[in-house]
C-alpha positions as CSV (number, residue, x, y, z in Angstrom):
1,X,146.8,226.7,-182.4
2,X,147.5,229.6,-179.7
3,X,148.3,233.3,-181.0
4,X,151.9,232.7,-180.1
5,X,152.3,229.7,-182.3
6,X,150.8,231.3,-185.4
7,X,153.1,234.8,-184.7
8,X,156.3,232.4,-185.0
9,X,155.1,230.6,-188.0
10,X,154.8,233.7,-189.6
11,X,158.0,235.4,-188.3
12,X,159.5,231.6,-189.7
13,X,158.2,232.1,-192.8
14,X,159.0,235.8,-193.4
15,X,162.9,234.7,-192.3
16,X,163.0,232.0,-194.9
17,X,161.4,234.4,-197.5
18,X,163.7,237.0,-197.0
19,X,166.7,233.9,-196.9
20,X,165.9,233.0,-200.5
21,X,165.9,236.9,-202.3
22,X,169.6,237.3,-200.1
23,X,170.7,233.6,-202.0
24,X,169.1,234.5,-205.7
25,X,171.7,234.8,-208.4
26,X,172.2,237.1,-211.0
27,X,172.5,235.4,-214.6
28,X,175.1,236.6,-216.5
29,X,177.0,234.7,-218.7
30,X,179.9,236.8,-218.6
31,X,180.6,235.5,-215.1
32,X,181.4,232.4,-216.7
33,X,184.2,234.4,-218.8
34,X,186.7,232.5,-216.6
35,X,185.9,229.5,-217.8
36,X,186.4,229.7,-221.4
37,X,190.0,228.5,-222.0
38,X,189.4,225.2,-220.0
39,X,186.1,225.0,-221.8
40,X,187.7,225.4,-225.6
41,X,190.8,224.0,-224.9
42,X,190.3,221.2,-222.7
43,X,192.9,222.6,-220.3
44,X,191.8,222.3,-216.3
45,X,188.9,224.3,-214.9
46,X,190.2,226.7,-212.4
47,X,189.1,227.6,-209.0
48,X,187.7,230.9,-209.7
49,X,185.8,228.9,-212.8
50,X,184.3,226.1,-210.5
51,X,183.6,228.7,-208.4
52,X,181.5,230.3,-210.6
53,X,179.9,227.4,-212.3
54,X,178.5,226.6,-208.7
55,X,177.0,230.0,-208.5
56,X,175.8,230.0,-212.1
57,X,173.9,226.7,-211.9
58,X,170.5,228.2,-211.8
59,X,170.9,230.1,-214.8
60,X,172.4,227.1,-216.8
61,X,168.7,226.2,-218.5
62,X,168.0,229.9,-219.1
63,X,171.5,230.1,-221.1
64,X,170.7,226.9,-222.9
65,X,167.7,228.5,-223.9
66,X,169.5,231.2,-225.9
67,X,170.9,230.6,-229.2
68,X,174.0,232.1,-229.1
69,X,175.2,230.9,-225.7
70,X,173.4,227.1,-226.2
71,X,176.6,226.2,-228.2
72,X,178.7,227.2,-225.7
73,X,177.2,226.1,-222.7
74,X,175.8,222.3,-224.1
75,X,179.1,221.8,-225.5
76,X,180.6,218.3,-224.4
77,X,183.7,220.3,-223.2
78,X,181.3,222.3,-220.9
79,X,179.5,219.6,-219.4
80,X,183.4,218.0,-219.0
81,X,184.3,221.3,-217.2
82,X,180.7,221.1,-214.5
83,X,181.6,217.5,-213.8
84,X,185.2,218.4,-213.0
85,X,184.3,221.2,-210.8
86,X,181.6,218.9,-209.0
87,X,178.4,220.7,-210.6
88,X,176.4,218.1,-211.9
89,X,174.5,219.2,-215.1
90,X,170.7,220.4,-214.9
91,X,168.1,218.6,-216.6
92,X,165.9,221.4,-217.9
């Protein structure tokens, strides 16, 4: 492979590298705070709630890990609430 072939795989990987850090989430369940009357009360997930259940999705097997959201977050109402908004829910 020439010298200039190896120098653009490497500026290609560096690019996608730095792509993923700029797209990584921050967990916190209190983003999904917008959520919880359509979760508890079966009344229609919002925008801003679908919203954020799209950007939480990563997170969702790190929350069901935790005791005290589990209940929350497995809760048939919850996975009702992903589906609606399009995010299906993770296997973990």
């Amino acid at each position: 492979m020439k010298a200039s072939h190896i120098a653009l795989c490497a500026v290609l990987v560096l690019l996608l590298a730095e792509a993923q850090v700029s797209m990584a989430v921050t967990c916190s369940p209190s983003e999904l705070s917008t959520c919880v009357s359509a979760i508890t009360s079966a009344t229609p997930p919002s925008k801003l709630c679908c919203s954020k259940i799209k950007e939480q999705k990563p997170c969702l097997c790190q929350y069901l890990k935790n005791p005290n959201l589990k209940k929350f977050v497995n809760s048939p109402n919850a996975r009702k609430v992903a589906s609606t908004c399009g995010t299906p829910f993770p296997k973990c």
